[in-house]
C-alpha positions in Angstrom: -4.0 -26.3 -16.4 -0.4 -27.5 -15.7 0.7 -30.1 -13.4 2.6 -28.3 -11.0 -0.2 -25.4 -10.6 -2.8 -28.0 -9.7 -0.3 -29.4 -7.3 0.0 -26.0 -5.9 -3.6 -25.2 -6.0 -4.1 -28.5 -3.3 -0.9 -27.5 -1.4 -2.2 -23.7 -0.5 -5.5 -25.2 0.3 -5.7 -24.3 3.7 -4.1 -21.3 3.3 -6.7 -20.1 1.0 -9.5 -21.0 4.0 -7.6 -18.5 6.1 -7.7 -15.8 3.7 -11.3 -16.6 3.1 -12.2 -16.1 6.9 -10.5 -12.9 6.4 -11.8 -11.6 3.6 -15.5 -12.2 5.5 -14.4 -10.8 9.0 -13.6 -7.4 6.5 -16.3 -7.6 4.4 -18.7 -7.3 7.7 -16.8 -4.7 9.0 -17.2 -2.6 5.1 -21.0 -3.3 5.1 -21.2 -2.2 8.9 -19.4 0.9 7.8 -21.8 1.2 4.5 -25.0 0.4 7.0 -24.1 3.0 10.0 -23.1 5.9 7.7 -26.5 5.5 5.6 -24.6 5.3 2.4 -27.2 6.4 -0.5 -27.2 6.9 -4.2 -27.1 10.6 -3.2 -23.8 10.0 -2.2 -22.5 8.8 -5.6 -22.9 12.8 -7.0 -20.7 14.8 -8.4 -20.1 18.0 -7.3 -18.3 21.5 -8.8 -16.6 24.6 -7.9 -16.1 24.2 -3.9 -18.2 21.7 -3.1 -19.0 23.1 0.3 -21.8 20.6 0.3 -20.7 17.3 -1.3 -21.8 14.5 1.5 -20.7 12.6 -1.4 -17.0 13.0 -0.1 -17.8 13.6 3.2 -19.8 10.4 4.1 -16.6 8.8 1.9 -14.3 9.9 4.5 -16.5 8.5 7.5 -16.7 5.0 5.7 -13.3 5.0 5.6 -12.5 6.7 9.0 -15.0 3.8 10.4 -12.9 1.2 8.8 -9.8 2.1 10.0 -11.2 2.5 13.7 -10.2 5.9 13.8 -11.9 9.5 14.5 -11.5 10.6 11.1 -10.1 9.8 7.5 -9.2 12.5 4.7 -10.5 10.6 1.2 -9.8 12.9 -1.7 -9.7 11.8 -5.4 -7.1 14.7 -5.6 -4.2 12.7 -3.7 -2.8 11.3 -6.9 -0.8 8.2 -5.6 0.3 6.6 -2.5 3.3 9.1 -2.6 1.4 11.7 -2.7 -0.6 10.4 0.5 2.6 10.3 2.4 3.9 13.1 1.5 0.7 15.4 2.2 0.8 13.7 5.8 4.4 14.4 5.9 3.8 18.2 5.4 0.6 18.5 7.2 2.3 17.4 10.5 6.0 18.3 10.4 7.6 21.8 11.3 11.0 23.0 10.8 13.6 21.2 12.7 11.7 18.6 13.5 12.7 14.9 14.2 11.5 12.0 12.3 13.0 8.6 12.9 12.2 5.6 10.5 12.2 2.4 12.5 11.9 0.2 9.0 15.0 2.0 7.1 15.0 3.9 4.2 11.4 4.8 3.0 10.0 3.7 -0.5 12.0 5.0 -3.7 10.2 7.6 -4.5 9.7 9.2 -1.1 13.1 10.3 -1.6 13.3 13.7 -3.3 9.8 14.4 -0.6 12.5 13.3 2.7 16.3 14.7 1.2 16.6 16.8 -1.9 17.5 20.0 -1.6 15.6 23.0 -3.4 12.8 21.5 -4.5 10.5 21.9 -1.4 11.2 18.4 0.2 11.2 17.7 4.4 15.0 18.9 4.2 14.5 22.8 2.6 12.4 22.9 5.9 15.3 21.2 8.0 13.4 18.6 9.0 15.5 16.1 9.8 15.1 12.3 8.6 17.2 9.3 10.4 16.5 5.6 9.5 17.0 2.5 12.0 17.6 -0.4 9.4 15.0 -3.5 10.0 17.5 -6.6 11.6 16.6 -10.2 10.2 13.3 -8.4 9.2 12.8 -7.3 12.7 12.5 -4.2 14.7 15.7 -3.2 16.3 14.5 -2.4 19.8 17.7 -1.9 21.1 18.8 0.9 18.4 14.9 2.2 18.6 15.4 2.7 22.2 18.7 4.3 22.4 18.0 7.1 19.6 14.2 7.8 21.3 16.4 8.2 24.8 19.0 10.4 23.2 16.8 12.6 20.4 13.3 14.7 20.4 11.5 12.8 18.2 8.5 13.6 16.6 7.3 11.2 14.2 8.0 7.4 13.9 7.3 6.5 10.8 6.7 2.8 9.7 6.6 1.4 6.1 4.5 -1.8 6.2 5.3 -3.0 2.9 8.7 -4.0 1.7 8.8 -1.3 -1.0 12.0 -2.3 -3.1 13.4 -4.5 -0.2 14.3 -8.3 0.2 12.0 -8.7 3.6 8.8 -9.6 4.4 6.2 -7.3 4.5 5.1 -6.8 8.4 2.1 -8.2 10.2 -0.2 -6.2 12.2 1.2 -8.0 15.2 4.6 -6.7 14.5 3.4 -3.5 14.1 1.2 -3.3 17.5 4.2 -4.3 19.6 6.6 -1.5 17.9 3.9 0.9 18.8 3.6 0.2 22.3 7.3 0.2 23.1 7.4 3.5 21.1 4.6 5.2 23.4 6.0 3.6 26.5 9.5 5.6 25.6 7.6 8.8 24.2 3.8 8.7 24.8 3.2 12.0 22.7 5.5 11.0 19.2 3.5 10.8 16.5 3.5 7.2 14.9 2.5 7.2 11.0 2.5 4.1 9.0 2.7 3.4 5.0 -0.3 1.3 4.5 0.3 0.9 1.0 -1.0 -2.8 -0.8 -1.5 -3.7 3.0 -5.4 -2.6 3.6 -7.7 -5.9 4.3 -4.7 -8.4 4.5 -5.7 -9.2 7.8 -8.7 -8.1 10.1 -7.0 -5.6 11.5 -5.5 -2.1 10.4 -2.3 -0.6 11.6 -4.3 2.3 13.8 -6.5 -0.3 15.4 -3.2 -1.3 16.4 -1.7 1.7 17.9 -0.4 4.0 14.9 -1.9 7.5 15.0 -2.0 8.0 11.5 -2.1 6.0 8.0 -1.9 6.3 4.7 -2.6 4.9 1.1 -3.4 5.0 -2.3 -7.2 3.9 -3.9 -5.3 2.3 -6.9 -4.1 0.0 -4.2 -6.1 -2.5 -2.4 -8.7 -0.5 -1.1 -10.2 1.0 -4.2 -10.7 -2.8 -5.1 -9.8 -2.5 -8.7 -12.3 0.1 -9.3 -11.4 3.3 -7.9 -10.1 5.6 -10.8 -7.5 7.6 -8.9 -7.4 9.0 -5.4 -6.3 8.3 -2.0 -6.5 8.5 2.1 -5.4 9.8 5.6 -7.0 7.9 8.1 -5.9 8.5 11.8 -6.8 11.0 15.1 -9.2 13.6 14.7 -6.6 16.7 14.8 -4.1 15.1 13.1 -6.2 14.8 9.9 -7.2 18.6 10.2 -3.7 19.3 10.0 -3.4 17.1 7.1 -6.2 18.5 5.3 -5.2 22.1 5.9 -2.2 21.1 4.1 -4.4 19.2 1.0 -6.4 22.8 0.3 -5.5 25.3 2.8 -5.4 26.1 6.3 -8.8 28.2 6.2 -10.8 25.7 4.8 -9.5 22.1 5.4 -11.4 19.6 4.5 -14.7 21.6 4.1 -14.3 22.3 0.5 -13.3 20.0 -2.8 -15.3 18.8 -5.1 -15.3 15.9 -7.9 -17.5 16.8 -11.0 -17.3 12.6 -11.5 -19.1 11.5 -8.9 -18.4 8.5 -6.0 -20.3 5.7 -7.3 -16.7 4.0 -8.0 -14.7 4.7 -4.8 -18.0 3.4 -2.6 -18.2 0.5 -4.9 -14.5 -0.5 -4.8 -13.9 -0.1 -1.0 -17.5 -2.5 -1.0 -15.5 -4.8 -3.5 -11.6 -4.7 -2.0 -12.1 -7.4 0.7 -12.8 -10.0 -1.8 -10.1 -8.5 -4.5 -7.8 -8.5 -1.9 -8.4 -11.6 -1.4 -7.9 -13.2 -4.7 -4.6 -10.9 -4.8 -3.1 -12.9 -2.0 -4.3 -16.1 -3.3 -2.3 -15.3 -6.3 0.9 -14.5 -4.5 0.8 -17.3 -3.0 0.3 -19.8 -5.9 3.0 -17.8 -7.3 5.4 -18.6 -4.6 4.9 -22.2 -4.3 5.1 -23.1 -7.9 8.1 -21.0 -8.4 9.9 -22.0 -5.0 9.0 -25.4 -5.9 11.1 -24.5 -9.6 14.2 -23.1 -7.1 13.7 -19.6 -7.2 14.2 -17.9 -4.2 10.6 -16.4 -3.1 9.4 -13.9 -0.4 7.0 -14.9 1.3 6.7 -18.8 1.3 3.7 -20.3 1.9 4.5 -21.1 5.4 5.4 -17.4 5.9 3.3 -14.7 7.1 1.5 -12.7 4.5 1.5 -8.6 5.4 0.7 -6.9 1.9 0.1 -8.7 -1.9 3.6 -8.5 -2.8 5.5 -11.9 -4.1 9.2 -11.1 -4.4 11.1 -13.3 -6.7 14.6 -13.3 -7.1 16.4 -14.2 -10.2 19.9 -13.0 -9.8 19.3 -12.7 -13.8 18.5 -9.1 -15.5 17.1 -11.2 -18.6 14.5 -13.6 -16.8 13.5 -10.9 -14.8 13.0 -8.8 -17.8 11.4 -11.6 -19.1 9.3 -12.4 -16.4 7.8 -9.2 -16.4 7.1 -9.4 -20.4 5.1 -12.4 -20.0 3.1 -10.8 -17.0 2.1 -7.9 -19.1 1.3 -10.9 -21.7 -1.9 -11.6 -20.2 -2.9 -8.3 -19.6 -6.3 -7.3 -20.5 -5.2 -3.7 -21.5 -1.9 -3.6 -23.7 -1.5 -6.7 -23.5 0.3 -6.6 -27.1 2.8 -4.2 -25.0 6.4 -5.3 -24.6 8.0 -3.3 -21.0 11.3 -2.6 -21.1 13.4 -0.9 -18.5 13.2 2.7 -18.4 14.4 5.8 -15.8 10.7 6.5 -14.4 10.9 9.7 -12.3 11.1 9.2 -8.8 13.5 6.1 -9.1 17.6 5.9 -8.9 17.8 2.5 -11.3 16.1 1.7 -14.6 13.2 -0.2 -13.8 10.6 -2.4 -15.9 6.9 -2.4 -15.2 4.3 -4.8 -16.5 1.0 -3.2 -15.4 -1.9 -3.9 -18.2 -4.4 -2.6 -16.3 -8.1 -1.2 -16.3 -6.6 1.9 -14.1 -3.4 3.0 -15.2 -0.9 2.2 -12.6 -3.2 0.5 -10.4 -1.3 -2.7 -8.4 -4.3 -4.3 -6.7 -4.4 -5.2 -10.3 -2.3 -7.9 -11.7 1.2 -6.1 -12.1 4.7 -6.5 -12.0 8.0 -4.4 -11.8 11.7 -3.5 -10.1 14.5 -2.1 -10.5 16.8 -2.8 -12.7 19.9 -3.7 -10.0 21.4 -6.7 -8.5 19.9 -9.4 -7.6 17.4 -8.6 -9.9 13.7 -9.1 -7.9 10.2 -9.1 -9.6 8.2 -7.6 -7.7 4.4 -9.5 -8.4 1.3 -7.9 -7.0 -2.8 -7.7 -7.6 -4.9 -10.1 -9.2 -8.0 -9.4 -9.7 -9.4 -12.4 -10.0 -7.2 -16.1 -9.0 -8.2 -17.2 -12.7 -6.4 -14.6 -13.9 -3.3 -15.4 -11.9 -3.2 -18.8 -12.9 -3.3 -18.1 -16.6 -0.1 -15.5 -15.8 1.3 -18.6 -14.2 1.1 -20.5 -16.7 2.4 -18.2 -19.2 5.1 -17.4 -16.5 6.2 -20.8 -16.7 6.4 -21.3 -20.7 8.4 -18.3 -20.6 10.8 -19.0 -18.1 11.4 -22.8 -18.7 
């Protein structure tokens, strides 16, 4: 092992013991969840056609619901992405001509065509109506929050947790319960949804044990713990779900039908399994950011900083080292690994952008992963890990590449 990753290794020592007493604190409250739902190997069967009686999915969603402290989740392994999440939340609550006002500026990338484009079904064919209140020195702007809540119906707030393809940090749960309270003590009945994505089992607590109404995420994220195949999850108030789920399957039948020939064995078994791989996600971000802050790069977050999702930004005000940085990431990959990324114009995405994802589940970014856009100042975007060894031999291969 190199010099400077051993060095690091000591430095983030007590940091690690932190996200070790996390880790624990959430995988009490999973088992709890497991325990007081009864899960059972009945629950791990597939179902077919309808699937008016698959307790498979349905105990699924009250794990979940359970873990999120909320009245009831929506776990289907029909969501296909954390997009897709949003946007069926999006859809499920929002009529025409409503207001929705983003307190954490413009949503992720591909959220875009779902919030603006015309003619292809998105939140504006239906004139709802989007606004954005830009983050200021990565905090809430309570000033311009208050003055457009005063002056506008709004209703939904919508928070992204993550920092998407932004230089910030992502936020912390504390950040997010006081936006929430100075939201409902303007308007008590606005909706407040949050963007959960690559932020479940960071810290102990979820955004709607903190005052959202309403989350939402992908199981190729942190929560499927590298095992999940595909899927992904509502989690908030009872009716608010309903809604949600009526838009999912249909109105008539909500949440009481869907079925999943596959079975659940893998979605119970990741969720079981996240805490920990969550954990060894963030211990890899932040090896990552001491060794190369301590090489003069200019990393988000530093070690001293808060962690609020398993993202390491790295800027390189390069296009090549990032490219390169990227290359040797997918490297190491234990699936295509003999891959060489290059940028490309993915759907959903106004730049080029490279992505290193070797991965067991295509896509997934609780595993080790790495992408961005192709634009200036050229940031690598470095999440997952699902294991700290495996982070330190991407290091280290990181480090031959770029030096």
């Amino acid at each position: 092992m190199k010099k400077e990753i051993i060095e690091a290794l000591e430095k983030a020592k007590p940091a690690f013991n932190v996200l070790d007493e996390i880790s624990l604190f959430n995988q009490e409250k999973v088992l709890k969840s497991f325990k007081d739902n009864r899960v059972a190997l009945r629950h791990f069967n597939g179902t077919s056609g309808y699937g008016a009686d698959d307790v498979g999915r349905e105990t699924l969603g009250k794990v979940t619901a359970q873990i999120f402290g909320t009245e009831k989740a929506l776990v289907s392994p029909a969501i296909a992405s954390g997009t897709h999440a949003l946007t069926l939340a999006l859809f499920g609550l929002l009529r025409p001509n409503d207001i929705v006002l983003s307190i954490t500026g413009e949503p992720y990338d591909t959220l875009y065509d779902t919030i603006y484009k015309d003619g292809v079904g998105s939140l504006a064919d239906f004139n709802v109506k989007f606004f954005n209140i830009p983050l200021r020195n990565g905090s809430f702007d309570y000033e311009a929050i208050e003055n457009f809540l005063k002056n506008n119906s709004v209703k939904m707030v919508y928070i992204q947790r993550s920092r998407g393809y932004a230089w910030r940090l992502a936020l912390s749960i504390d950040e997010i319960e006081q936006a929430c309270k100075f939201v409902k003590g303007l308007v008590p009945n606005c909706i407040i949804m949050c963007d959960n994505c690559y932020g479940e089992f960071v810290e102990k607590r979820e955004p709607t044990e903190a005052g959202a109404d309403i989350c939402a995420g992908s199981f190729i994220k942190n929560i499927g713990g590298g095992i999940a195949p595909t899927g992904g999850y509502i989690a908030g108030r009872e009716d608010l779900i309903d809604l949600v789920a009526g838009r999912l399957t249909s109105p008539s039948v909500g949440a009481e039908v869907g079925s999943y020939a596959s079975g659940y064995r893998l979605f119970y078994q990741g969720i079981f399994l996240a805490p920990h791989v969550v954990n060894q996600a963030l211990k890899t971000c932040m090896l990552f950011s001491v060794v190369l802050t301590d090489k003069g790069y200019e990393v988000l977050p530093k070690l001293t900083d808060k962690f609020g999702d398993i993202v390491c930004s790295i800027k390189f005000n390069d296009s090549e080292k990032m490219i390169k940085f990227c290359q040797a990431i997918q490297s190491v990959a234990p699936v295509d690994g003999f891959v060489m990324p290059e940028p490309w114009q993915q759907p959903g995405y106004a730049d080029k952008v490279i992505m290193a994802a070797g991965c067991f589940v295509q896509g997934s970014s609780i595993e080790l992963s790495a992408d961005g856009p192709l634009r200036e100042p050229y940031i690598a975007y470095l999440q997952g890990g699902l294991t700290l060894e495996h982070g330190i031999l991407a290091l280290e291969k990181v480090l031959e590449s770029l030096l």
